[in-house]
C-alpha positions as CSV (number, residue, x, y, z in Angstrom):
1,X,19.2,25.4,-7.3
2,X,16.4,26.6,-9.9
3,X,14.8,30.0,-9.5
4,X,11.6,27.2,-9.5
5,X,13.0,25.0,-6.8
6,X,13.5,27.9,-4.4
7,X,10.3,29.4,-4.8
8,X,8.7,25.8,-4.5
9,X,10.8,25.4,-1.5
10,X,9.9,28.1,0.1
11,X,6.3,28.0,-0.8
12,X,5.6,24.7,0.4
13,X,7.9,24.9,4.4
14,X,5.8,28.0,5.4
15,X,2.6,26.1,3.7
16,X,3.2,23.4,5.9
17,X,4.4,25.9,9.1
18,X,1.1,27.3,9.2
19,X,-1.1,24.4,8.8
20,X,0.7,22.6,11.8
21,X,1.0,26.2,13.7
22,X,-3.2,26.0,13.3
23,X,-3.4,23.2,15.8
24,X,-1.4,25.0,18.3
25,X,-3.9,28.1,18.4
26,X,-7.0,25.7,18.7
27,X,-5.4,23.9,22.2
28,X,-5.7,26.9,25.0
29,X,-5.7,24.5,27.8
30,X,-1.9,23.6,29.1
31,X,-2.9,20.2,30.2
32,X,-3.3,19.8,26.4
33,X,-0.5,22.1,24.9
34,X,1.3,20.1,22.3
35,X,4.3,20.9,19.8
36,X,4.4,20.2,16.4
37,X,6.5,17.7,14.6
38,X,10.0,18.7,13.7
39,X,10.4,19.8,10.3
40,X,13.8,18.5,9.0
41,X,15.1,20.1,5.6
42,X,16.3,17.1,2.9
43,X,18.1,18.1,-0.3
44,X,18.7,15.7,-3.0
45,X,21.4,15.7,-5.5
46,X,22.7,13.2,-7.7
47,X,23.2,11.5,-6.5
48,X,22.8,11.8,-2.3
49,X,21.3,12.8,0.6
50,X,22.2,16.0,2.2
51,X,20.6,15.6,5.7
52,X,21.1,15.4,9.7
53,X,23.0,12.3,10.7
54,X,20.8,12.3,14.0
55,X,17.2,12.8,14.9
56,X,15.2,13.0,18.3
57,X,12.0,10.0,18.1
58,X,8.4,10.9,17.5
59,X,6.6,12.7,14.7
60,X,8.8,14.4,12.4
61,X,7.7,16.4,9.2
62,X,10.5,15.0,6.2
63,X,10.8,18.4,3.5
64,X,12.8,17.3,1.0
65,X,13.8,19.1,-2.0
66,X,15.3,17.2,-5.0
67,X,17.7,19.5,-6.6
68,X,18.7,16.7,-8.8
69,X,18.4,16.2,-12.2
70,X,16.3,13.2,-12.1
71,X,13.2,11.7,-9.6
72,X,14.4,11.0,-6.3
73,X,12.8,9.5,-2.9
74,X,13.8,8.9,0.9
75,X,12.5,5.4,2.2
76,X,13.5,4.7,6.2
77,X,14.3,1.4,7.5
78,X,14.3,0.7,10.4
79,X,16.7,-2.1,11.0
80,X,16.4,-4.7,13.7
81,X,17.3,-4.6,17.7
82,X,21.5,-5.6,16.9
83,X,21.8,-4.5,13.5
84,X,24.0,-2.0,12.2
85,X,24.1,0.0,8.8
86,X,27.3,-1.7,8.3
87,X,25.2,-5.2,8.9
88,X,22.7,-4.0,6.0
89,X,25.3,-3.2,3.9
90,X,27.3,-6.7,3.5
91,X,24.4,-8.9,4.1
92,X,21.5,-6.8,2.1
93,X,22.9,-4.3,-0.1
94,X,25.9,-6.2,-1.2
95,X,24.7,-9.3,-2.3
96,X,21.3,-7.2,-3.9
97,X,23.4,-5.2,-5.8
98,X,25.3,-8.4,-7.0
99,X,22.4,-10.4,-8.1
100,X,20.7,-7.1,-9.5
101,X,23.9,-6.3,-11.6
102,X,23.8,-10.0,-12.9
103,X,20.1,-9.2,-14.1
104,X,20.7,-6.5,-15.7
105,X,23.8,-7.4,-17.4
106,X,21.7,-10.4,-19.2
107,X,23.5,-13.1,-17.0
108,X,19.8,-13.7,-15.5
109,X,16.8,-13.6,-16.4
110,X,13.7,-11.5,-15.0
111,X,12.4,-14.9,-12.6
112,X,15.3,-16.6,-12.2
113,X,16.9,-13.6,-10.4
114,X,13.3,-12.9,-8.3
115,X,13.6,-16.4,-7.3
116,X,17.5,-16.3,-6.1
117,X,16.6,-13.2,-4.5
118,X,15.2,-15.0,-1.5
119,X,18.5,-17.2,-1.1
120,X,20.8,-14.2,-1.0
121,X,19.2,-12.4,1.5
122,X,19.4,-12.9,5.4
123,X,16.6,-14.4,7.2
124,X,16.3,-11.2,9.6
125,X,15.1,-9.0,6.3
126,X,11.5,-8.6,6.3
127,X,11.4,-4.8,4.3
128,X,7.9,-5.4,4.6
129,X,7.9,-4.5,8.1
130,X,11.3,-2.7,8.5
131,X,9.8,0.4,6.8
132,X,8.9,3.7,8.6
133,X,7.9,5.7,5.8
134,X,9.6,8.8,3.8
135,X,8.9,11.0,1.1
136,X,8.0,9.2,-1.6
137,X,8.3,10.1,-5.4
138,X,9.4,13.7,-6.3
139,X,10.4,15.2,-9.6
140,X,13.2,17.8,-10.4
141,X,12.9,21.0,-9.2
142,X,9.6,20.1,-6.3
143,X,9.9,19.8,-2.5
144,X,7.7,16.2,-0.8
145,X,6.7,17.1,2.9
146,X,6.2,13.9,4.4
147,X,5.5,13.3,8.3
148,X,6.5,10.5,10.0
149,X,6.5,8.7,13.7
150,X,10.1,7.8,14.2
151,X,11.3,5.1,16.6
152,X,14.4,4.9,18.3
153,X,17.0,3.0,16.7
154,X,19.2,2.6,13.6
155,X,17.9,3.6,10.5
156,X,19.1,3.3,6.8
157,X,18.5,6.2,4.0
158,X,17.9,4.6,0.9
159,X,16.6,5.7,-2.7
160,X,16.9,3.1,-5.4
161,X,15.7,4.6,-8.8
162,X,17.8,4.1,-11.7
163,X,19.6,6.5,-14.1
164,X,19.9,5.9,-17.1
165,X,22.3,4.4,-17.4
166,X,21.0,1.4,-15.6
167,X,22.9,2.2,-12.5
168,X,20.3,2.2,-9.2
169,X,21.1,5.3,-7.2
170,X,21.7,3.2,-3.7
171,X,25.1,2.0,-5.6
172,X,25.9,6.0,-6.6
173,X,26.2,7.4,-3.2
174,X,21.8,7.4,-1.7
175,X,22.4,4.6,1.1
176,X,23.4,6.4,4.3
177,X,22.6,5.5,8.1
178,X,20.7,7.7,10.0
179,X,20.5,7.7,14.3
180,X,17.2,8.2,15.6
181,X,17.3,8.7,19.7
182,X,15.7,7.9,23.0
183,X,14.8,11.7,23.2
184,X,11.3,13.0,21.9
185,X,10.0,15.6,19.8
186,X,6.6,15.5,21.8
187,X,4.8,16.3,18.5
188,X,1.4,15.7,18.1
189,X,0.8,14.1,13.9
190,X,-0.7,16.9,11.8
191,X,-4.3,17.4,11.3
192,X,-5.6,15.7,7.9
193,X,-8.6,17.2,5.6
194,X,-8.1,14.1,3.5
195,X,-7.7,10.6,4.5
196,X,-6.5,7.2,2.2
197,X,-6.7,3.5,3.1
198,X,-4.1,0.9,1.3
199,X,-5.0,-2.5,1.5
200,X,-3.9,-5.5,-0.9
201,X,-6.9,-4.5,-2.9
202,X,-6.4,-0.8,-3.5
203,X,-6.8,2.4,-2.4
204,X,-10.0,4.4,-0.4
205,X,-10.4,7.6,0.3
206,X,-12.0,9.7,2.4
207,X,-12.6,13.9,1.8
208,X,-11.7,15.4,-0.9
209,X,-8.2,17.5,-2.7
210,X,-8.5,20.7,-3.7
211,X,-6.2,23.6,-5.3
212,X,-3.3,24.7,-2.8
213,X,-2.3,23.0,0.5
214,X,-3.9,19.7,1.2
215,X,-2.2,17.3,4.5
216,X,-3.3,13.3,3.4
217,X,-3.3,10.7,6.1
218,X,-2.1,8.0,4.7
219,X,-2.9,4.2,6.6
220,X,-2.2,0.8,5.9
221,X,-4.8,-1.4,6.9
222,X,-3.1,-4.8,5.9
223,X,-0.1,-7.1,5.5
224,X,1.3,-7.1,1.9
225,X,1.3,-10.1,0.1
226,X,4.6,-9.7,-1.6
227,X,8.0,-8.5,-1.2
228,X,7.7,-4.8,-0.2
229,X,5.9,-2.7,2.0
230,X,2.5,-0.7,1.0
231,X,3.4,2.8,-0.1
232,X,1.5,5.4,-2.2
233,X,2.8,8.3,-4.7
234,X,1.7,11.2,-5.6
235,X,1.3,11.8,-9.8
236,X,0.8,14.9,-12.2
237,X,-0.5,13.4,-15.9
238,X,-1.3,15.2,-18.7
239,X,-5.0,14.1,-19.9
240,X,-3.3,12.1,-22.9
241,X,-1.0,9.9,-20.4
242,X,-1.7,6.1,-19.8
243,X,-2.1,4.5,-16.4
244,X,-0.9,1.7,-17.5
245,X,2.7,3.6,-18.5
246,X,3.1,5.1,-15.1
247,X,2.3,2.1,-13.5
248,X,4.8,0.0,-16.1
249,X,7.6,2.7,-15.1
250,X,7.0,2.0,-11.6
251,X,8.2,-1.5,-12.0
252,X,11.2,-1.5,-9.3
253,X,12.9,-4.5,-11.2
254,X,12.8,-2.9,-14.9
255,X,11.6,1.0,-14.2
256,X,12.3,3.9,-12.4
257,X,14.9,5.4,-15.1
258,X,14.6,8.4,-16.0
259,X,12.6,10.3,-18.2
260,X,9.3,9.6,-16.0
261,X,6.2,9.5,-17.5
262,X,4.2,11.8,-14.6
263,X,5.2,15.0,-12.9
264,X,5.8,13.4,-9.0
265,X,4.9,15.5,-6.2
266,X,5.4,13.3,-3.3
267,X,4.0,10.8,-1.3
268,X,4.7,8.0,1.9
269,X,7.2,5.5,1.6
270,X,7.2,1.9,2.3
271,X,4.8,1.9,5.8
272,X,3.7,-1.8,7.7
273,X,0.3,-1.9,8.5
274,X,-1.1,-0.5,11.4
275,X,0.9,2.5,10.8
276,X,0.4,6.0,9.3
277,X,2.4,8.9,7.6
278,X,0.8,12.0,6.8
279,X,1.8,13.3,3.5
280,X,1.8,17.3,2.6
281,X,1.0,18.2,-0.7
282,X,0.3,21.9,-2.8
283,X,-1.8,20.9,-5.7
284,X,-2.9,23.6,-9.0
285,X,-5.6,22.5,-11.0
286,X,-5.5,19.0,-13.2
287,X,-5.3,15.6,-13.5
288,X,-3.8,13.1,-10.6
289,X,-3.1,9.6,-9.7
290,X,-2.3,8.1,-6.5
291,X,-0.3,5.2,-7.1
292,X,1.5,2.4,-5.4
293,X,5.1,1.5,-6.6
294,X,5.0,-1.9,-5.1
295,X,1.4,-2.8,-5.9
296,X,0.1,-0.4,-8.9
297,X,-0.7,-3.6,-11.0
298,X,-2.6,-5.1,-8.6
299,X,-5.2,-2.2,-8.1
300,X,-3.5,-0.2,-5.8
301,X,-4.2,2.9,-7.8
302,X,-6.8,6.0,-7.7
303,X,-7.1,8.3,-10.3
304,X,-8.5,12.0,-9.9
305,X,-8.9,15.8,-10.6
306,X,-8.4,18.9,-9.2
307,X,-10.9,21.6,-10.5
């Protein structure tokens, strides 16, 4: 690990630590005592996931640390009641991969593998509801703190970006189950200075980001229209980037390789509306973009600045 990655690392867990520890010294009554979520330490290589096999349910605080040498993420889904990881993997990831390798080997073209997508794929697949959220897009060297509200059930780990050699990091070793149990964490979410709204139409937001340690709810308020789940990123730019290039990169059929266009710093993975993740971020002074992987070109985007 970087001298920079530690220091980040640190940094940002006792960041976090003391903003959650606030809302334990504000509750004096017992009746309404409450524990903070779990904070669960994620370190990403390249190419896996070093991470508990096992979780308790309720709201858990995701800090993971890419200590990789390109972008990484950590989406959650939750499979359905019957399904196993072993289930995802021959009926979704194995005939994905297939058809995606075909793509990109020139066999198919850009819509004619979209529209055999749908054929290959098992009815019970609906990612636009099976996701529970994650840390979302982080860069070399930084930490994501993400929170989420974990279910019981089977779970599968996934990160799909691409290196560059054209090979998605799912097929390299980032797919991996995860057990989330009956028993509870108890954890109340954190509390939120800052909150954003995704909807088909874009992004709202409510308060306002400023320099150091900011805690973003982050809400869906609507069904997607298309193939994934809503899900918002967080983005560093220098003043001369496009974006339109970050949100071309962002394309999860020909993008995501690396070099990246934007510094990443985190954000909340694929979420189903009606539910919320709380994302954790320590920001320095300049100029930001929140932006949707799945939805960037239709106006899911908000640009802004940190003075």
């Amino acid at each position: 690990m970087t001298y920079r990655a530690i220091i980040d690392r640190v940094a940002i867990t006792l960041l976090v630590l003391a903003s959650f520890a606030c809302q334990q010294a504000e509750i004096a009554a017992p009746e309404r005592a409450a524990t903070t979520p779990l904070v669960v330490e994620v370190r990403t290589t390249d190419y896996a996931f070093h991470a508990p096999g096992e979780l308790p349910s309720g709201w858990t605080t995701l800090s993971m640390t890419n200590e990789g040498n390109e972008p990484h993420f950590l989406v959650l889904w939750l499979l359905p009641e019957g399904k196993s990881y072993d289930d995802f993997v021959k009926e979704v990831y194995d005939p994905f991969i297939d058809l995606f390798g075909r793509y990109k080997s020139g066999d198919l073209g850009r819509d004619e593998m979209l529209a055999q997508l749908g054929g290959v794929l098992p009815e019970w697949l609906n990612l636009a509801e099976m996701g529970r959220g994650g840390p979302g897009f982080v860069s070399p060297g930084r930490t994501a703190v993400t929170t989420v509200d974990l279910a019981p059930g089977n779970y599968v780990m996934e990160c799909y970006m691409v290196n560059a050699e054209g090979q998605p990091h799912n097929k390299l070793g980032m797919l991996r189950p995860l057990t989330v149990t009956a028993a509870s964490t108890g954890a109340r979410p954190p509390e939120a200075g800052v909150e954003l709204a995704l909807s088909n139409s874009g992004i709202s937001v409510s308060g306002k980001l400023g320099p150091g340690t900011n805690t973003v709810k982050v809400t869906v308020t609507e069904a997607p229209e298309g193939f994934l789940g809503h899900d918002v990123h967080l983005a560093r730019l220098d003043d001369d980037t496009p974006i339109e290039k970050v949100i071309a990169w962002m394309d999860w059929v020909d993008g995501l390789d690396p070099p990246s266009p934007a510094e990443f710093r985190g954000g909340a993975e694929q979420v189903p509306a009606g539910y919320t993740s709380y994302v954790t971020v320590d920001l320095d002074p300049g100029r930001y973009v929140w932006i949707s992987e799945a939805y960037g070109r239709q106006g899911v985007v908000e640009e802004f600045r940190v003075e």
